[in-house]
Biopython code that builds the backbone (N, CA, C, O; Angstrom):
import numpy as np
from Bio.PDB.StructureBuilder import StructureBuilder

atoms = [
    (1, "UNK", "N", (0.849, -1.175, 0.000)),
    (1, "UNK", "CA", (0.000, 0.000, 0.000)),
    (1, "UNK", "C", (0.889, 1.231, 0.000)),
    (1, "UNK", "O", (1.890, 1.234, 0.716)),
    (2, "UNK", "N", (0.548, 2.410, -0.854)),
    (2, "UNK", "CA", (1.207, 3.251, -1.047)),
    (2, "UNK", "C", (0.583, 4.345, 0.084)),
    (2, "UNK", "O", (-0.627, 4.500, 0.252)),
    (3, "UNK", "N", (1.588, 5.044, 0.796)),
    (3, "UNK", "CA", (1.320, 5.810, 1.442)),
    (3, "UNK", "C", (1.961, 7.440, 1.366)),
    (3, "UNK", "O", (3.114, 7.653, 1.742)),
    (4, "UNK", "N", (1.100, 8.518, 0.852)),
    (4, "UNK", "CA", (1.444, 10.016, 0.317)),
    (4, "UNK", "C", (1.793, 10.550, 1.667)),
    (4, "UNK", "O", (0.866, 10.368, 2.455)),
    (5, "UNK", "N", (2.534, 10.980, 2.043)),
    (5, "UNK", "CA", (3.063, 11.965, 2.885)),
    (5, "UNK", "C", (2.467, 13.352, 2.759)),
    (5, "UNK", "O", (2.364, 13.948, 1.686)),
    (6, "UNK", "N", (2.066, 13.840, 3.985)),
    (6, "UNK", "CA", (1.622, 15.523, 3.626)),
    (6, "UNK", "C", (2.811, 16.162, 3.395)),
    (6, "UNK", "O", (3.890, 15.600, 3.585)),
    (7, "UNK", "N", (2.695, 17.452, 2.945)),
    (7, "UNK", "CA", (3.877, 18.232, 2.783)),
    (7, "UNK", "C", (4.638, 18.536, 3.923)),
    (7, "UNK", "O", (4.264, 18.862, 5.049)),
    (8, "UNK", "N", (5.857, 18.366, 3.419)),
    (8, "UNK", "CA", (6.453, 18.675, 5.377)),
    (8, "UNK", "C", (6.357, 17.771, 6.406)),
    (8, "UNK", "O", (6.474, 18.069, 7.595)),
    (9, "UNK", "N", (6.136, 16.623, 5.952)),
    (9, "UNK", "CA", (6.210, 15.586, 7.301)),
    (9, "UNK", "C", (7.560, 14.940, 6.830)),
    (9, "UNK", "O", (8.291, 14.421, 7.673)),
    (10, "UNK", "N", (7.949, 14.960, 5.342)),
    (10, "UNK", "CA", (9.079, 14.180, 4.806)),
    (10, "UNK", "C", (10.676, 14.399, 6.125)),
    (10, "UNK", "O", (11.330, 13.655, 6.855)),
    (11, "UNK", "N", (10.649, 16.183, 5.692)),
    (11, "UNK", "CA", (11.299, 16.857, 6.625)),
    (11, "UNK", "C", (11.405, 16.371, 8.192)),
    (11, "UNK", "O", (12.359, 15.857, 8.776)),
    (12, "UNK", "N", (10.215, 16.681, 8.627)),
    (12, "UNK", "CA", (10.274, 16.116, 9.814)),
    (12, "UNK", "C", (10.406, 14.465, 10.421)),
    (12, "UNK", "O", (10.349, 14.257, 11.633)),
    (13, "UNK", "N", (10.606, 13.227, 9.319)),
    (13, "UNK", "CA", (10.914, 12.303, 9.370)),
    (13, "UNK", "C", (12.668, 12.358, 9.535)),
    (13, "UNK", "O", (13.315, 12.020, 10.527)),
    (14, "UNK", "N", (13.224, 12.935, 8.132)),
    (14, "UNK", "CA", (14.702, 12.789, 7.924)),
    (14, "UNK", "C", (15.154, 13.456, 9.433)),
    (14, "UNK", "O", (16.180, 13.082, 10.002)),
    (15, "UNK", "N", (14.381, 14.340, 9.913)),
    (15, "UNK", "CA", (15.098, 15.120, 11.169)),
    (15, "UNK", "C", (15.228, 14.350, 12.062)),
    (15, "UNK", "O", (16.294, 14.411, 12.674)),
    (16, "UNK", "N", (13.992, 13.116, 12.577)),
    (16, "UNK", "CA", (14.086, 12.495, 13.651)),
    (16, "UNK", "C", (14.878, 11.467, 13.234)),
    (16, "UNK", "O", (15.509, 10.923, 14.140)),
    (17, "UNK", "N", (15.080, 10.907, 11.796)),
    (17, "UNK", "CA", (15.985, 9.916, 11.493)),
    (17, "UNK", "C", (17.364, 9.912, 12.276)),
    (17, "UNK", "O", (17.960, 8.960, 12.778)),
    (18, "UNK", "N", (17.826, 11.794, 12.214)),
    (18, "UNK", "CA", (19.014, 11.977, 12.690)),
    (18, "UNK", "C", (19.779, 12.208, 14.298)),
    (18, "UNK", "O", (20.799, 12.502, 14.921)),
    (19, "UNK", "N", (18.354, 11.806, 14.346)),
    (19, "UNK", "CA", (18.370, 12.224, 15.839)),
    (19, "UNK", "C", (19.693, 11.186, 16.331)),
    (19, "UNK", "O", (20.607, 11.579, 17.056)),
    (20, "UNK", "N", (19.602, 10.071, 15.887)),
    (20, "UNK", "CA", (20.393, 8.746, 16.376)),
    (20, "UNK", "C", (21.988, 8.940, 16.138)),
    (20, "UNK", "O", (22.833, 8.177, 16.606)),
    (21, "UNK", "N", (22.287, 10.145, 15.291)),
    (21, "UNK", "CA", (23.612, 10.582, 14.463)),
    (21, "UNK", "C", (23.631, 10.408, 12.982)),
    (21, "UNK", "O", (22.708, 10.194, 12.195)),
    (22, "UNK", "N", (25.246, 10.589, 12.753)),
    (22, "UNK", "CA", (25.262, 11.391, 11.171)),
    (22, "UNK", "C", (24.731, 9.639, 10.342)),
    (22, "UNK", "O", (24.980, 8.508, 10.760)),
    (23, "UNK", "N", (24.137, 9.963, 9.384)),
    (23, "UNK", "CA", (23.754, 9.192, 8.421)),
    (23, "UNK", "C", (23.789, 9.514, 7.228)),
    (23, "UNK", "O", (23.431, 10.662, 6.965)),
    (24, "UNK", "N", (24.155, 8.765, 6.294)),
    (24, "UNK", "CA", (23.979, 9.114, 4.676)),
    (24, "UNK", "C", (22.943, 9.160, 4.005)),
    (24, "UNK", "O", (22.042, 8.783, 4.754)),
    (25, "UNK", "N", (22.470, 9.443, 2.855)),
    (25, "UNK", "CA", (20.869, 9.677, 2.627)),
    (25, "UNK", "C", (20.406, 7.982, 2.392)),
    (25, "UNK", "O", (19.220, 7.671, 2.498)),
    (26, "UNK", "N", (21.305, 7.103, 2.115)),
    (26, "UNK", "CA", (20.684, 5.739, 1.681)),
    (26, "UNK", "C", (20.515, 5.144, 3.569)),
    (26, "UNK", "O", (19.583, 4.482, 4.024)),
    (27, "UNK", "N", (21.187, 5.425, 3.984)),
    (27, "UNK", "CA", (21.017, 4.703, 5.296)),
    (27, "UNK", "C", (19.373, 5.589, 6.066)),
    (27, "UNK", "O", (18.464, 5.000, 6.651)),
    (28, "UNK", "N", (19.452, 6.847, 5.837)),
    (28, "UNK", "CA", (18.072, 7.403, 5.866)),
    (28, "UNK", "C", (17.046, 6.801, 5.311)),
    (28, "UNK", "O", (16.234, 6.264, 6.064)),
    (29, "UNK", "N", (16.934, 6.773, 4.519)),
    (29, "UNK", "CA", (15.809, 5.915, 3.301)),
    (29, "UNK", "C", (15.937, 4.356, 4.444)),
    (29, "UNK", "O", (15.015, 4.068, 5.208)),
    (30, "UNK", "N", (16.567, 3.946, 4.396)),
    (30, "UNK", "CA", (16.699, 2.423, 5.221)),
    (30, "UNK", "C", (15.576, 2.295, 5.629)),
    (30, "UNK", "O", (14.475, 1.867, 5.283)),
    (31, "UNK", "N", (16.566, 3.209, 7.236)),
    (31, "UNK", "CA", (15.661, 3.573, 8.283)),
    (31, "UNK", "C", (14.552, 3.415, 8.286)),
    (31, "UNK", "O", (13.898, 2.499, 8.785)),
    (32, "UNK", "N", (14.106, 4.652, 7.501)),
    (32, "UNK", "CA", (12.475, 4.975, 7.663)),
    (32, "UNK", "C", (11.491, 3.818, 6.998)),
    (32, "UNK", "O", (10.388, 3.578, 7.491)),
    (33, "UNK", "N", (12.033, 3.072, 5.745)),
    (33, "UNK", "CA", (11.424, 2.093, 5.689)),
    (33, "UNK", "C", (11.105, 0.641, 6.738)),
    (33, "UNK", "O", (10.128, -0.054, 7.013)),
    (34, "UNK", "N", (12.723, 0.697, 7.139)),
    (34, "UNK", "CA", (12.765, -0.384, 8.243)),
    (34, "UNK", "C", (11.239, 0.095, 9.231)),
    (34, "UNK", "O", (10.200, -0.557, 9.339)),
    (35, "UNK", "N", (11.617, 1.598, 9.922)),
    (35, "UNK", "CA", (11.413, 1.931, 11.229)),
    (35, "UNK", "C", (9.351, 1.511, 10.785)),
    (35, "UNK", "O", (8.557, 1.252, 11.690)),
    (36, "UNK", "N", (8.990, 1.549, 9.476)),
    (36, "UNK", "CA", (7.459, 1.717, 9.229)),
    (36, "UNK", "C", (7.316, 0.626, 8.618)),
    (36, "UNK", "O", (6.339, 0.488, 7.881)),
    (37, "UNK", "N", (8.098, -0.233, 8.751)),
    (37, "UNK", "CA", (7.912, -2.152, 8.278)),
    (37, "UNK", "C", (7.411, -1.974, 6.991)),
    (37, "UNK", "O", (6.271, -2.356, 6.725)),
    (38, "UNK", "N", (8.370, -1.257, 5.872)),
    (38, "UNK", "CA", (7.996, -1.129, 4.541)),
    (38, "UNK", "C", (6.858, 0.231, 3.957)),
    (38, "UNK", "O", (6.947, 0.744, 2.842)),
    (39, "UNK", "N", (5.657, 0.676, 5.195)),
    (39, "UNK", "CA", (5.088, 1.632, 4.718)),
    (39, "UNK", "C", (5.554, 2.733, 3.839)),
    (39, "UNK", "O", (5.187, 2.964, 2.687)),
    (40, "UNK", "N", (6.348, 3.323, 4.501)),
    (40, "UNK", "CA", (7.482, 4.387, 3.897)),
    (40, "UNK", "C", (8.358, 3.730, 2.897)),
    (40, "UNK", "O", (8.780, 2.589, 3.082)),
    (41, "UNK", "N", (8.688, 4.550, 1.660)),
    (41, "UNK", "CA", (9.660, 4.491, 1.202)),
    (41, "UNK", "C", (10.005, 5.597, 0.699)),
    (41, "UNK", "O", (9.040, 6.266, 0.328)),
    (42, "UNK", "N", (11.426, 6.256, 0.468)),
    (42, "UNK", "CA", (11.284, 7.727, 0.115)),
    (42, "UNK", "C", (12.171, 7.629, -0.921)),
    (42, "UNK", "O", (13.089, 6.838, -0.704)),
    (43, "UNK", "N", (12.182, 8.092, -1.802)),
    (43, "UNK", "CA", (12.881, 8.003, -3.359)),
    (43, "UNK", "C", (13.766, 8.859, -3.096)),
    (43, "UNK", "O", (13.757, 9.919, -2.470)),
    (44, "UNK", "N", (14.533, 8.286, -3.641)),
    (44, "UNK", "CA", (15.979, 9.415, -3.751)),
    (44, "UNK", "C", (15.319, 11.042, -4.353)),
    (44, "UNK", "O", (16.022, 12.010, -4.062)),
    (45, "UNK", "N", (14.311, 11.259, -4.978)),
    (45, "UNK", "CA", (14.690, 11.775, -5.989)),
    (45, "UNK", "C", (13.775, 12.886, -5.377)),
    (45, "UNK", "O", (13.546, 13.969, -5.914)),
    (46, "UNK", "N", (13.098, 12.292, -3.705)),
    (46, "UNK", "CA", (12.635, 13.471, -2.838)),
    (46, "UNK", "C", (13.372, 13.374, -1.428)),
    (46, "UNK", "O", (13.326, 14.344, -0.671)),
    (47, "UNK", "N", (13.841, 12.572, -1.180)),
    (47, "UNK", "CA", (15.498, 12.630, -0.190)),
    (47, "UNK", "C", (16.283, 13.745, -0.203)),
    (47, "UNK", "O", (16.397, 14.620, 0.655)),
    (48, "UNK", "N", (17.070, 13.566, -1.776)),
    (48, "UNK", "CA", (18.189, 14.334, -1.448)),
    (48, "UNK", "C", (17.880, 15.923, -1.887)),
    (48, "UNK", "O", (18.768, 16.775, -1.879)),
    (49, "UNK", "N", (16.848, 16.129, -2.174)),
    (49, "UNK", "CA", (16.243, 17.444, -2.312)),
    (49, "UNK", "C", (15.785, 17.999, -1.037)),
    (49, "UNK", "O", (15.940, 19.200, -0.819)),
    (50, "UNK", "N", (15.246, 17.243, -0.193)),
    (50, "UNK", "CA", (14.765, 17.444, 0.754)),
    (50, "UNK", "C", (16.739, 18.010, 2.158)),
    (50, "UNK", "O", (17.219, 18.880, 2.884)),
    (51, "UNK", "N", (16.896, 17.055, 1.744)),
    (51, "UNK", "CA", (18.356, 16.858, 2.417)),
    (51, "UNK", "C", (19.299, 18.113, 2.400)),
    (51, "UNK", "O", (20.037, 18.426, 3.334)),
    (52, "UNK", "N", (19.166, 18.850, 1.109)),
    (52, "UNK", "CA", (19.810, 19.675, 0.470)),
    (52, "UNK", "C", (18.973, 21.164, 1.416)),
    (52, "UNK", "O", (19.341, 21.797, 2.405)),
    (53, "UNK", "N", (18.172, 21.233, 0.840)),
    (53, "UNK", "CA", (16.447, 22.224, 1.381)),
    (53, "UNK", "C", (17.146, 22.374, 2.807)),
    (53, "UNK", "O", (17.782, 23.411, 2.995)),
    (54, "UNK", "N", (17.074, 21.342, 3.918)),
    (54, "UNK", "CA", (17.634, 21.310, 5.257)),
    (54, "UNK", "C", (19.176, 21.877, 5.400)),
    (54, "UNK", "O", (19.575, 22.701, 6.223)),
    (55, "UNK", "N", (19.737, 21.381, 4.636)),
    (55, "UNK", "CA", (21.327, 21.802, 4.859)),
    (55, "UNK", "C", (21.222, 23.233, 5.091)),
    (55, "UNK", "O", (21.653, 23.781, 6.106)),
    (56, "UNK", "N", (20.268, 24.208, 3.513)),
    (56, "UNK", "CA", (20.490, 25.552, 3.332)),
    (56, "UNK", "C", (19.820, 26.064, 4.506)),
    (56, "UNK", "O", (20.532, 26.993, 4.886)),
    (57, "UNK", "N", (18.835, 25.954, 5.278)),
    (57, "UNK", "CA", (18.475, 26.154, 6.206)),
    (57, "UNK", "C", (18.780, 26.230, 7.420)),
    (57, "UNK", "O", (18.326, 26.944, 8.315)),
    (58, "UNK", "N", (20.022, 25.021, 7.416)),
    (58, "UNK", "CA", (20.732, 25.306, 8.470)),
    (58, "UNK", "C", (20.358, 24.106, 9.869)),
    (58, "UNK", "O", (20.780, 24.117, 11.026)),
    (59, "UNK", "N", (19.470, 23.204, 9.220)),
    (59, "UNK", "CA", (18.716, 22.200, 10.414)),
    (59, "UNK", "C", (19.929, 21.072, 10.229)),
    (59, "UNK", "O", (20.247, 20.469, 11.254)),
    (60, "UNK", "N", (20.617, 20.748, 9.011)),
    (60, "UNK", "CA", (21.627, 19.726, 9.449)),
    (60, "UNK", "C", (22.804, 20.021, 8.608)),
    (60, "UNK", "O", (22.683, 20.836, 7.693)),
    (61, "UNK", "N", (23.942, 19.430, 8.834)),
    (61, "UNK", "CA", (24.916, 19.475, 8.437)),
    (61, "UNK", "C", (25.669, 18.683, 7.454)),
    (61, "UNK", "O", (24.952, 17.686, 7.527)),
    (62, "UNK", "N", (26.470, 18.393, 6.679)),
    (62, "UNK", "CA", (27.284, 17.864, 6.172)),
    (62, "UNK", "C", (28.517, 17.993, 5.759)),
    (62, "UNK", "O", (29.045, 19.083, 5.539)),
    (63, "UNK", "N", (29.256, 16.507, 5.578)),
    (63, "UNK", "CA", (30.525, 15.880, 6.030)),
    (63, "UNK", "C", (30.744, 14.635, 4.908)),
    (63, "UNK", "O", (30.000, 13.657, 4.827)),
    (64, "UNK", "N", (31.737, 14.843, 4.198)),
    (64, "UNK", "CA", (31.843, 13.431, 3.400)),
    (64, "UNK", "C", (32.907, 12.504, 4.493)),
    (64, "UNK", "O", (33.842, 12.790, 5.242)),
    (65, "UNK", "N", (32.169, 11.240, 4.098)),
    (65, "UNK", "CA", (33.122, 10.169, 5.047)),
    (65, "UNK", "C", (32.758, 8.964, 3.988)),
    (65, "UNK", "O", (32.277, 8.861, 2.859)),
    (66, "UNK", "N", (33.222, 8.200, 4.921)),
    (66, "UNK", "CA", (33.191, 6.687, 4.340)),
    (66, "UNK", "C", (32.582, 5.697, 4.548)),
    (66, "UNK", "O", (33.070, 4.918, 5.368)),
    (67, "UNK", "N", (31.134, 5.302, 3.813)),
    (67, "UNK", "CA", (29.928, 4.269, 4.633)),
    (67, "UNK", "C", (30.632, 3.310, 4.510)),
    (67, "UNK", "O", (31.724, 3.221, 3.949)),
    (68, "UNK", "N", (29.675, 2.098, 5.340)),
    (68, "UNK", "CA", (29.581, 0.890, 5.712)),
    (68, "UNK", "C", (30.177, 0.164, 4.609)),
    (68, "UNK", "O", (31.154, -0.549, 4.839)),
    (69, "UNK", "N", (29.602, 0.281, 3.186)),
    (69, "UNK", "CA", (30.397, -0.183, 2.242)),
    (69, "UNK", "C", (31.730, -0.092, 1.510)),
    (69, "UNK", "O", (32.171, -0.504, 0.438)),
    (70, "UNK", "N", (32.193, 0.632, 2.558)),
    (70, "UNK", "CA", (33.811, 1.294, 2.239)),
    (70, "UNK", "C", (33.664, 2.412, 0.666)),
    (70, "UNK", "O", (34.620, 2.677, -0.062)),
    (71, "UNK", "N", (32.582, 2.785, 0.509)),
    (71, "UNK", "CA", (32.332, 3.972, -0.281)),
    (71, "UNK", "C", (32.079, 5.353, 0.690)),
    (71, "UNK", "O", (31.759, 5.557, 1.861)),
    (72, "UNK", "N", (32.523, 6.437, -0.883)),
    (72, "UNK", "CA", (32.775, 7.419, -0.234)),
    (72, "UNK", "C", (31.500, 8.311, 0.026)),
    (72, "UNK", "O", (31.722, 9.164, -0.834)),
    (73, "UNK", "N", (30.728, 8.569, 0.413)),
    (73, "UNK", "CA", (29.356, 9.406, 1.217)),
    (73, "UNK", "C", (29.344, 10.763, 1.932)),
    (73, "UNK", "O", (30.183, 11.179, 2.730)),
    (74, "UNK", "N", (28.503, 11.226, 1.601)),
    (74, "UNK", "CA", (27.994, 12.504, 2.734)),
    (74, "UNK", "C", (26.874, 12.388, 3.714)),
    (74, "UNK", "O", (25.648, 12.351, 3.612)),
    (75, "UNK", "N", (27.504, 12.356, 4.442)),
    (75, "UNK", "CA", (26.685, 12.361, 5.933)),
    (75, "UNK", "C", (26.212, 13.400, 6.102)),
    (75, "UNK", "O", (26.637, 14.489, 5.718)),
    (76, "UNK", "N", (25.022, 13.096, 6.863)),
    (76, "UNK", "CA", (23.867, 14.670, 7.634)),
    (76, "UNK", "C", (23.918, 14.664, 9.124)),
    (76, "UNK", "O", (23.260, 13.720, 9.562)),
    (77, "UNK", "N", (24.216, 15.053, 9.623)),
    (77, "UNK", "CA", (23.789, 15.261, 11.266)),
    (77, "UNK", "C", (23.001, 16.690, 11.637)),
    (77, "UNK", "O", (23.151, 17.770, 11.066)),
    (78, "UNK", "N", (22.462, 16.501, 12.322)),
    (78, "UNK", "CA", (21.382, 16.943, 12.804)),
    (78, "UNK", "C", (21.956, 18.553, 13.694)),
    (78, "UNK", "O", (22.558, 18.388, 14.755)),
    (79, "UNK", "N", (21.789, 19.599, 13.334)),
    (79, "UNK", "CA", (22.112, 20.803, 14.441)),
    (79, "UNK", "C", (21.428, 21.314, 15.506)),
    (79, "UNK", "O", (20.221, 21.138, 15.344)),
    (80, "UNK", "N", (21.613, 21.709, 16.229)),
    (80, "UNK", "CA", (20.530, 22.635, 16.987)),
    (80, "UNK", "C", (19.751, 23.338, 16.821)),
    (80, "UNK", "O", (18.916, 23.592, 17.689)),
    (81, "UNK", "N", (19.769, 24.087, 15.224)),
    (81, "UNK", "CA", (18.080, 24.473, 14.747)),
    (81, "UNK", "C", (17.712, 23.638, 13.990)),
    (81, "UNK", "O", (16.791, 24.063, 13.293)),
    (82, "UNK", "N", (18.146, 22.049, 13.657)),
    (82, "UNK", "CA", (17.293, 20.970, 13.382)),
    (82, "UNK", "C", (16.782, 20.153, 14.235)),
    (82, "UNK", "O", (15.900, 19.369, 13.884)),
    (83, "UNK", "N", (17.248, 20.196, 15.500)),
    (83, "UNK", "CA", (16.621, 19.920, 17.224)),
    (83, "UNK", "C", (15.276, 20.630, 17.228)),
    (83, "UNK", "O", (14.146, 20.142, 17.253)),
    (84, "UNK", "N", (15.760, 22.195, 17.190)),
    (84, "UNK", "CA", (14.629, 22.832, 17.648)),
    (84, "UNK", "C", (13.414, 22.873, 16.564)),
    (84, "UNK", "O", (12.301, 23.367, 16.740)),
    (85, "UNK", "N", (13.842, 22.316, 15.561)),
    (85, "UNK", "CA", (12.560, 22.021, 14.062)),
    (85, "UNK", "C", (11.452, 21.379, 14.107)),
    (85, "UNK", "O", (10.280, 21.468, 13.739)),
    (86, "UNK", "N", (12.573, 20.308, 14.992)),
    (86, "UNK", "CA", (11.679, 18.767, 15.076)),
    (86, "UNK", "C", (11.246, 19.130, 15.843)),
    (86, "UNK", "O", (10.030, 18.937, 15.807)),
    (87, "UNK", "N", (11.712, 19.841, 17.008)),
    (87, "UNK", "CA", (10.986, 19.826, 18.200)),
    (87, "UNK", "C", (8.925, 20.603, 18.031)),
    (87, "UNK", "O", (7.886, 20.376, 18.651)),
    (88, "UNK", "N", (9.316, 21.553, 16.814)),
    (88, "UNK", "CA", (8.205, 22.322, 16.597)),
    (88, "UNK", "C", (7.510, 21.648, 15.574)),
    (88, "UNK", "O", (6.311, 21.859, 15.756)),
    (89, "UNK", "N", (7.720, 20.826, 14.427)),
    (89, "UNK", "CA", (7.186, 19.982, 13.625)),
    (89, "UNK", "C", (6.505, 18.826, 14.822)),
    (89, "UNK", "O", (5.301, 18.799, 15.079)),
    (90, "UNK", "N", (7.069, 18.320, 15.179)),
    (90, "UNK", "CA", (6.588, 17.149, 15.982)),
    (90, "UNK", "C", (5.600, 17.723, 17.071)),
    (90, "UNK", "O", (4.699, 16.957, 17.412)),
    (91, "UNK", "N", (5.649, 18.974, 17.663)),
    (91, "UNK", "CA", (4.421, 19.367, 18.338)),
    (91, "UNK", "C", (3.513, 19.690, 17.793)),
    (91, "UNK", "O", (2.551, 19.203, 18.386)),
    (92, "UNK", "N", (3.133, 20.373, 16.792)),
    (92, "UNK", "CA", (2.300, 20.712, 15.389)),
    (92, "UNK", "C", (1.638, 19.825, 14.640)),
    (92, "UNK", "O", (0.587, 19.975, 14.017)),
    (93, "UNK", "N", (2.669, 18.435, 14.798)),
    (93, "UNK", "CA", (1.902, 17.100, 14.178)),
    (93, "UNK", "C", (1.112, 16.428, 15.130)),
    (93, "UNK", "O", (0.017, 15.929, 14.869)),
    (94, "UNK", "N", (1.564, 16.413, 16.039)),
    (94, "UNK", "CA", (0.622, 15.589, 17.303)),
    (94, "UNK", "C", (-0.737, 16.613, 17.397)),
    (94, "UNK", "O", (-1.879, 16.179, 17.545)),
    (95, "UNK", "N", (-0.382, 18.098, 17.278)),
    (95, "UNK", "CA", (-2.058, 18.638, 17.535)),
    (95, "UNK", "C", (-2.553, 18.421, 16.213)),
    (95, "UNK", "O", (-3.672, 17.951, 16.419)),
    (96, "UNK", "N", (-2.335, 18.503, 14.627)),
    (96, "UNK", "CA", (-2.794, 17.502, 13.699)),
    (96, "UNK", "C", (-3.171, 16.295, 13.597)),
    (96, "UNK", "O", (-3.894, 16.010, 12.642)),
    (97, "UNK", "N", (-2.773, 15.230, 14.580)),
    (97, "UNK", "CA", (-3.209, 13.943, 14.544)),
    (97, "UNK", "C", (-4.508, 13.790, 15.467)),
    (97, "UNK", "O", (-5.410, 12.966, 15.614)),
    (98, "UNK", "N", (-4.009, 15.398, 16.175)),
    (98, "UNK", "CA", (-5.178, 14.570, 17.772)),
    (98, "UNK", "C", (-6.383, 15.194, 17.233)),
    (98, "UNK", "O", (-7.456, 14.699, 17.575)),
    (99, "UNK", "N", (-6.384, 16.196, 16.449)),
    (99, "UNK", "CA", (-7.744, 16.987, 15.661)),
    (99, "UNK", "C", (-8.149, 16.133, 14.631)),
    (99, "UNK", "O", (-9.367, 16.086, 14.462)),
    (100, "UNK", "N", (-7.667, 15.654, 14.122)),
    (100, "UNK", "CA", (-8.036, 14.886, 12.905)),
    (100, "UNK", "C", (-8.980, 13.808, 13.977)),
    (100, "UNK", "O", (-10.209, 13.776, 13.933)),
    (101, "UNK", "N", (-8.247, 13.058, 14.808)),
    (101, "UNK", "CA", (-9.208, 12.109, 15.075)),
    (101, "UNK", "C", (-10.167, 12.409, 16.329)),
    (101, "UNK", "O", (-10.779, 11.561, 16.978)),
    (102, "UNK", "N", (-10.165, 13.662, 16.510)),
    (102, "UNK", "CA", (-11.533, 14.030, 17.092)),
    (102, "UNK", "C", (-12.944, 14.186, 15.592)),
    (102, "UNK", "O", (-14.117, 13.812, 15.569)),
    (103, "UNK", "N", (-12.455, 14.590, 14.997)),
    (103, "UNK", "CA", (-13.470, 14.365, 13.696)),
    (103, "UNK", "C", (-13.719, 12.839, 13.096)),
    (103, "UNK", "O", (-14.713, 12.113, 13.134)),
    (104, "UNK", "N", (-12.792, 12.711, 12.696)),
    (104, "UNK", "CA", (-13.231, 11.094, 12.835)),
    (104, "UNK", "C", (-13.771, 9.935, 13.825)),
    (104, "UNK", "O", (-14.186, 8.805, 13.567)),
    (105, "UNK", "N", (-13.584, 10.753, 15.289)),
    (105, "UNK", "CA", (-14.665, 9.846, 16.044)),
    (105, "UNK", "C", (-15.835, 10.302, 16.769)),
    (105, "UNK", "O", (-16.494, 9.753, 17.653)),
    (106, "UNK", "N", (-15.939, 11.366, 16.231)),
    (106, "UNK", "CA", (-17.373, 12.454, 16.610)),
    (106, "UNK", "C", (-18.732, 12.187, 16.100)),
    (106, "UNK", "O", (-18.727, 11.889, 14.906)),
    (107, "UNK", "N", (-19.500, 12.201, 16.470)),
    (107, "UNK", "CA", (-20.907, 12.065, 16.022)),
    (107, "UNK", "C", (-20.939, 12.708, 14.441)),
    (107, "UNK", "O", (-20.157, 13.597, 14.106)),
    (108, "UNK", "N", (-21.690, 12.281, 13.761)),
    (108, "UNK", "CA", (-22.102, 13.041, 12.770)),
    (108, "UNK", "C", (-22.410, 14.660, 12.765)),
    (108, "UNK", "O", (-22.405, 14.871, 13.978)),
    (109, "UNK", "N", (-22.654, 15.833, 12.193)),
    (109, "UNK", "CA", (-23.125, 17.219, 12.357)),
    (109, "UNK", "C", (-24.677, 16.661, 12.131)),
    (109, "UNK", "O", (-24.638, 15.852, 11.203)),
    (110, "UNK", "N", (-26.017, 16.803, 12.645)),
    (110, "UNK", "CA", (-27.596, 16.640, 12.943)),
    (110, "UNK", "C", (-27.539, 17.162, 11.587)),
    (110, "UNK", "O", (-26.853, 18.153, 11.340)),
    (111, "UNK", "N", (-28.607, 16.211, 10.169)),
    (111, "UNK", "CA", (-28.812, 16.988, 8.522)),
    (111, "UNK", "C", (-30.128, 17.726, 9.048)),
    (111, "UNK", "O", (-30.870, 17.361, 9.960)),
    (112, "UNK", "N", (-30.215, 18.766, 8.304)),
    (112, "UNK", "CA", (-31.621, 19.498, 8.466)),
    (112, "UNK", "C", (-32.188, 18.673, 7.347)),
    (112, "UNK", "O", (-31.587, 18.248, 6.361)),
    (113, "UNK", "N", (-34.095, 18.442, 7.840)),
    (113, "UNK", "CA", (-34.774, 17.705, 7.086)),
    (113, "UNK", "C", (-35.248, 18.518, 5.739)),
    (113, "UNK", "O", (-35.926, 17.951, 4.882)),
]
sb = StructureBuilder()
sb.init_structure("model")
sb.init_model(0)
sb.init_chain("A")
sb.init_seg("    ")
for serial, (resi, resn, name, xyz) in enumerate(atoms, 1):
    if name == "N":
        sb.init_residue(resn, " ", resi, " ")
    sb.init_atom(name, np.array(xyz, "f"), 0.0, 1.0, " ", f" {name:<3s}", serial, name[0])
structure = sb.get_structure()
């Protein structure tokens, strides 16, 4: 099952990805598939745009090093106004989730006859 992401939650995924330390964008992508048992999958081709978007902003950083596969990579780690991002994305989403499902478990609105 394919699952669309709202705008701006992508962001706030890769941020908490980094929470754990620096990662490369394929070990990101992993992750998030691992972490949602396949739900997620994020295409490179809105990753590293997304990745890039964050850098200029200033929420994470980058560093070329050397992954797991003895190839050469750029790592992201996470800064302190990508702390304080998540911190405001992730409060913003929880009052989005908790409104949404007050409508979805609310009585109907009474139809006029």
């Amino acid at each position: 099952m394919r699952i669309d992401l709202l705008q701006g939650t992508l962001d706030m995924l890769i941020l908490k990805a980094l929470t754990g330390g620096a990662l490369h964008g394929y070990a990101v992508a992993s992750w998030l598939q691992r972490t949602t048992d396949d739900a997620l999958r994020v295409e490179e081709g809105s990753l590293y745009p997304a990745l890039h978007r964050m850098t200029r902003r200033g929420w994470v950083k980058s560093d070329w090093g050397v992954s797991e596969n003895n190839r050469r990579a750029r790592f992201y780690t996470l800064t302190a106004a990508g702390r304080r991002q998540l911190e405001e994305e992730f409060s913003a989403w929880e009052r989005l989730t908790e409104a949404v499902a007050k409508v979805l478990h609310a009585r109907p609105a009474a139809q006029r006859a």
